[in-house]
ZAMI-749470 format. One line per field, with one value per atom (N, C-alpha, C, O): residue in one letter; atom name; x, y, z. Coordinates in pm, 1 decimal. Layout:
residu = a, ...
atome = CA, ...
px = X, ...
py = Y, ...
pz = Z, ...
//
This chain:
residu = x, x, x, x, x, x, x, x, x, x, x, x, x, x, x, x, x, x, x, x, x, x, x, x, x, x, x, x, x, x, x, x, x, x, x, x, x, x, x, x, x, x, x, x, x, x, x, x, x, x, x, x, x, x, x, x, x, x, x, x, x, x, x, x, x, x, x, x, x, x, x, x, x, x, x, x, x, x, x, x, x, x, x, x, x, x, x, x, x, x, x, x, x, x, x, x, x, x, x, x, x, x, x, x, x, x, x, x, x, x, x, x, x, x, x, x, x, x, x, x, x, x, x, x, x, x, x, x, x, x, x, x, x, x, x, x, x, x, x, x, x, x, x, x, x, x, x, x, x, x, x, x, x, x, x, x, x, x, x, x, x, x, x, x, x, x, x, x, x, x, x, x, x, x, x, x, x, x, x, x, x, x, x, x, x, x, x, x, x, x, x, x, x, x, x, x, x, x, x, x, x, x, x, x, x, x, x, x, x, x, x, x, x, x, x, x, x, x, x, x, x, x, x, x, x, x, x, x, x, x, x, x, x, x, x, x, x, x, x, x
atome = N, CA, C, O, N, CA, C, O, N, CA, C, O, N, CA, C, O, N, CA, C, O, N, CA, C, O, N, CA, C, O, N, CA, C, O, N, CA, C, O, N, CA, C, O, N, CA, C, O, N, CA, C, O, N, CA, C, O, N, CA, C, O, N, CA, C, O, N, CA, C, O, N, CA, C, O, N, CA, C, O, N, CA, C, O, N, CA, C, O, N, CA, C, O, N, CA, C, O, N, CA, C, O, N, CA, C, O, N, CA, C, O, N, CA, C, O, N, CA, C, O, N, CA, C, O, N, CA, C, O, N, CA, C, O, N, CA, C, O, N, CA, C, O, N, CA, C, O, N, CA, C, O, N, CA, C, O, N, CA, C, O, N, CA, C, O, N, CA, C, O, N, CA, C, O, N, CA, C, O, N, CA, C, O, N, CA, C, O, N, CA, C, O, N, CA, C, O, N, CA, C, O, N, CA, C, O, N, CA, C, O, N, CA, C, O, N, CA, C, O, N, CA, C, O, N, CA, C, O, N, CA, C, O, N, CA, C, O, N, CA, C, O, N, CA, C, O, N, CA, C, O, N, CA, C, O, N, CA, C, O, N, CA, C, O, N, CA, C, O
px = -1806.3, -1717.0, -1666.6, -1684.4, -1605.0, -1510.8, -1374.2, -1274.5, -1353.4, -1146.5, -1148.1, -1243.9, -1067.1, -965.4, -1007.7, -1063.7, -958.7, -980.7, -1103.7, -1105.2, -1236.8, -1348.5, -1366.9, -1435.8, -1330.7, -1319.1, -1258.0, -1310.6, -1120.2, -1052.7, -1132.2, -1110.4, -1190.4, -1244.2, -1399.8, -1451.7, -1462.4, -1554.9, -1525.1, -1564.8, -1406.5, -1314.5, -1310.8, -1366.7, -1218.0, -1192.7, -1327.2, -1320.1, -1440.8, -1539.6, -1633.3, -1697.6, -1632.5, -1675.3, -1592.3, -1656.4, -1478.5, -1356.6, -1349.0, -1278.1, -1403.7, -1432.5, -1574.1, -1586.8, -1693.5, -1811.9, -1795.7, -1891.4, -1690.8, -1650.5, -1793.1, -1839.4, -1832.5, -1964.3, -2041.1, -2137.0, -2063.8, -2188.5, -2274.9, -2365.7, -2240.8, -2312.9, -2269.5, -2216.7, -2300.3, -2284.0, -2261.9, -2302.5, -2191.7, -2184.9, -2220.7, -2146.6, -2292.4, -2321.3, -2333.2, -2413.4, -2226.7, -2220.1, -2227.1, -2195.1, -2277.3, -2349.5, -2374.4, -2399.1, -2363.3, -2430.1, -2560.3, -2545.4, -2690.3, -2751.3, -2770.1, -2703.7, -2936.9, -2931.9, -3050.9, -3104.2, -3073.7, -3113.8, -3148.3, -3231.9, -3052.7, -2992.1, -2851.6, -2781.2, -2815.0, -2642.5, -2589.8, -2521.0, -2590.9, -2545.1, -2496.6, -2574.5, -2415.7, -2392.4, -2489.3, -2505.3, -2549.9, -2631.7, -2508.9, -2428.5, -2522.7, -2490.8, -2560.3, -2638.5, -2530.3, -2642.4, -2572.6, -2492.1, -2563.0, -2551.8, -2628.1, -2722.0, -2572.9, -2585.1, -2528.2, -2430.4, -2589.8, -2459.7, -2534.9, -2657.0, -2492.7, -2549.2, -2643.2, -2735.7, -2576.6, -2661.0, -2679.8, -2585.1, -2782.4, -2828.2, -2721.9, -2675.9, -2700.0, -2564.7, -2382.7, -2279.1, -2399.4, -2284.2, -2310.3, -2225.9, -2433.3, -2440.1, -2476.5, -2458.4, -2514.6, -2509.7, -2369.4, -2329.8, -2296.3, -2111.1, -2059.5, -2005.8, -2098.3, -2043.4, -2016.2, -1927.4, -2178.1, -2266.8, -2206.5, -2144.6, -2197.6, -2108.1, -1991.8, -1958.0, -1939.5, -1799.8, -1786.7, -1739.3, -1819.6, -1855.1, -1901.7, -1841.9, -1999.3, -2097.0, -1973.8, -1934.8, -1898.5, -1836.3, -1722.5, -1691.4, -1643.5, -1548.7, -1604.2, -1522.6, -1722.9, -1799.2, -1787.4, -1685.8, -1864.1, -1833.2, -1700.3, -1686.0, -1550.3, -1483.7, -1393.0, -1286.3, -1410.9, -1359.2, -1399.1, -1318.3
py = -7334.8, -7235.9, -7146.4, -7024.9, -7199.6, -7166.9, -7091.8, -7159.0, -7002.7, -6966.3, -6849.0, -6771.7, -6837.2, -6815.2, -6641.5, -6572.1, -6590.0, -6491.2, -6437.4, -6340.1, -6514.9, -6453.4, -6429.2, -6329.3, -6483.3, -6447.8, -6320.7, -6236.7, -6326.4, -6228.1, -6075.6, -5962.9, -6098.4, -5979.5, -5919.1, -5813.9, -6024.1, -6050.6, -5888.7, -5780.3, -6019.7, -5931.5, -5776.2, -5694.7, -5755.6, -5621.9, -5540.9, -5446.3, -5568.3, -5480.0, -5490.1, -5389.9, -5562.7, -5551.6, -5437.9, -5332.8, -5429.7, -5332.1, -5200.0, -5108.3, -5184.1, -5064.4, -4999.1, -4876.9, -5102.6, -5007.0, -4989.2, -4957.1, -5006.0, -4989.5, -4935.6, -4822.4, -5049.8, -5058.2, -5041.3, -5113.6, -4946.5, -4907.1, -4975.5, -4923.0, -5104.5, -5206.8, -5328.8, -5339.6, -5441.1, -5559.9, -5642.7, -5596.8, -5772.7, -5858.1, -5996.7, -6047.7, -6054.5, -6220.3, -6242.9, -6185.2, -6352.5, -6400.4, -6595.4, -6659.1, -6623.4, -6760.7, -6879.6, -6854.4, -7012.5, -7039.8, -7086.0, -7160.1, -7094.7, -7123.1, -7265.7, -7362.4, -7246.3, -7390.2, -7459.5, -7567.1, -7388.6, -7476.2, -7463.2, -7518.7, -7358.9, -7383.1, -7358.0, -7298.3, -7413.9, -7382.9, -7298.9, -7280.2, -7185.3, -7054.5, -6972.0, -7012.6, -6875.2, -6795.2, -6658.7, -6597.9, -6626.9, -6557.0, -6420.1, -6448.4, -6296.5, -6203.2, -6078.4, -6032.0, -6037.4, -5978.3, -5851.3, -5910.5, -5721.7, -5626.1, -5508.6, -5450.5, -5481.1, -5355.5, -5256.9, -5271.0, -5107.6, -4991.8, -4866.2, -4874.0, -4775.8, -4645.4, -4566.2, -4488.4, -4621.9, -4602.6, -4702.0, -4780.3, -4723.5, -4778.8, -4794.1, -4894.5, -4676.0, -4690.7, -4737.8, -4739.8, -4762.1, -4824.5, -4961.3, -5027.2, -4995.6, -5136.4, -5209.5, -5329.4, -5139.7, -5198.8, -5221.2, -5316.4, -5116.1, -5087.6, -5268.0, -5370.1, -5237.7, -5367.1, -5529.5, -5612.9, -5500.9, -5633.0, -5655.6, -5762.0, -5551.1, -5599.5, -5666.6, -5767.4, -5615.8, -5614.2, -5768.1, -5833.1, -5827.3, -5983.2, -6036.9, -6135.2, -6000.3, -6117.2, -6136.9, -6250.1, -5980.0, -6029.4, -6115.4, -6190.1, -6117.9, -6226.9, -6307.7, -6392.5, -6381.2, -6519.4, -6527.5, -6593.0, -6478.8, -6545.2, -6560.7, -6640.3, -6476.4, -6519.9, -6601.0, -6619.4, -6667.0, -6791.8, -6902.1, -6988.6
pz = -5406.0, -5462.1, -5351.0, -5359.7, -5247.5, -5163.2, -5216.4, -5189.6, -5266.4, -5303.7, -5215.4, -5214.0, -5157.9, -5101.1, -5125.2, -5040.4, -5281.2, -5331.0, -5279.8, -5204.4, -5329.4, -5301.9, -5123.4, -5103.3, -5020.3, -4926.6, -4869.6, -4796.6, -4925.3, -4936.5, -4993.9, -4949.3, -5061.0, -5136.1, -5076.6, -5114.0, -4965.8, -4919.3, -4777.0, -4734.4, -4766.2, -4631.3, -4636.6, -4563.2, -4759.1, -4856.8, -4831.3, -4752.9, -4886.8, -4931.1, -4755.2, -4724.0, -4695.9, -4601.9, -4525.4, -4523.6, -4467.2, -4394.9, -4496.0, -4454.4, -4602.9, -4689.4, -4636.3, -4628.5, -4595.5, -4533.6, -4394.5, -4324.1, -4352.5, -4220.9, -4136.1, -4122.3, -4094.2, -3964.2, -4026.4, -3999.3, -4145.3, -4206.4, -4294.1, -4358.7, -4294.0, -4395.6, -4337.1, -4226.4, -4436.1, -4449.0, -4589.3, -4696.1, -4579.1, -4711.5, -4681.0, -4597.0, -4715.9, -4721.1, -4864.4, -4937.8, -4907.8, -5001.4, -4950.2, -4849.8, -5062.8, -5013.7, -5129.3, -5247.3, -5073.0, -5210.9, -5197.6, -5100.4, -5230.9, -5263.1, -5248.3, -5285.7, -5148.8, -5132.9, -5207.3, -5180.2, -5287.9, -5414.5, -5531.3, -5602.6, -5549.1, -5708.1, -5719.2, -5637.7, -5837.5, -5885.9, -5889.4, -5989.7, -5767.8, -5789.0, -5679.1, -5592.9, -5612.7, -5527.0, -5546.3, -5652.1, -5415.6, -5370.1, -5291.7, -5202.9, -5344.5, -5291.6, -5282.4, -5365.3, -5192.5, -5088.3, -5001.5, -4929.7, -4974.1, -4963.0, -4905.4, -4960.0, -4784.0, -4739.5, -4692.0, -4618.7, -4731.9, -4733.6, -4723.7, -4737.0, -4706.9, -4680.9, -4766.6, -4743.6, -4890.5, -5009.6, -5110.7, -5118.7, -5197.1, -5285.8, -5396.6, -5451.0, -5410.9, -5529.3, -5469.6, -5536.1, -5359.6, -5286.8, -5225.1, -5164.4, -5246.7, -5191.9, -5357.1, -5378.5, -5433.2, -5590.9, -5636.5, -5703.6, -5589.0, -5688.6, -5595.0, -5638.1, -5492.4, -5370.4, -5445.5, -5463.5, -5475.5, -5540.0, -5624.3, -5626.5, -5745.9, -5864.3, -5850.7, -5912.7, -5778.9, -5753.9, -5730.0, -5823.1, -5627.3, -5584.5, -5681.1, -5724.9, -5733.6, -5835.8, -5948.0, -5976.9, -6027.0, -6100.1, -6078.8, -6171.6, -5954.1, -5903.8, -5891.5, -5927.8, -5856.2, -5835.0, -5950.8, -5974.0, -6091.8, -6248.6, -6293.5, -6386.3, -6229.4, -6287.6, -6219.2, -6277.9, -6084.7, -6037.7, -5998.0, -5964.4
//
């Protein structure tokens, strides 16, 4: 589950924690699923991050 979008948005939220975090989104190497993964200055900004991805991974 490579698109284009989710990269794009990968891009997006990464250049939003500008230096101060990180994003690896991934799939999973062994089960049927993308793994996303987040870090940020705060707990409640590396959660808002997460969502944000996980819910574009369910809807493409």
């Amino acid at each position: 589950m490579a698109s284009d979008k989710l990269w794009d948005a990968v891009k997006k939220e990464e250049e939003a924690l500008a230096g101060k975090g990180r994003v690896l989104v991934r799939a999973s190497g062994t089960e049927a699923l993308m793994r996303v993964m987040v870090e940020a200055e705060s707990e409640q900004a590396a959660q808002d991050c997460a969502q944000r991805l996980a819910d574009l991974v369910k809807s493409v």
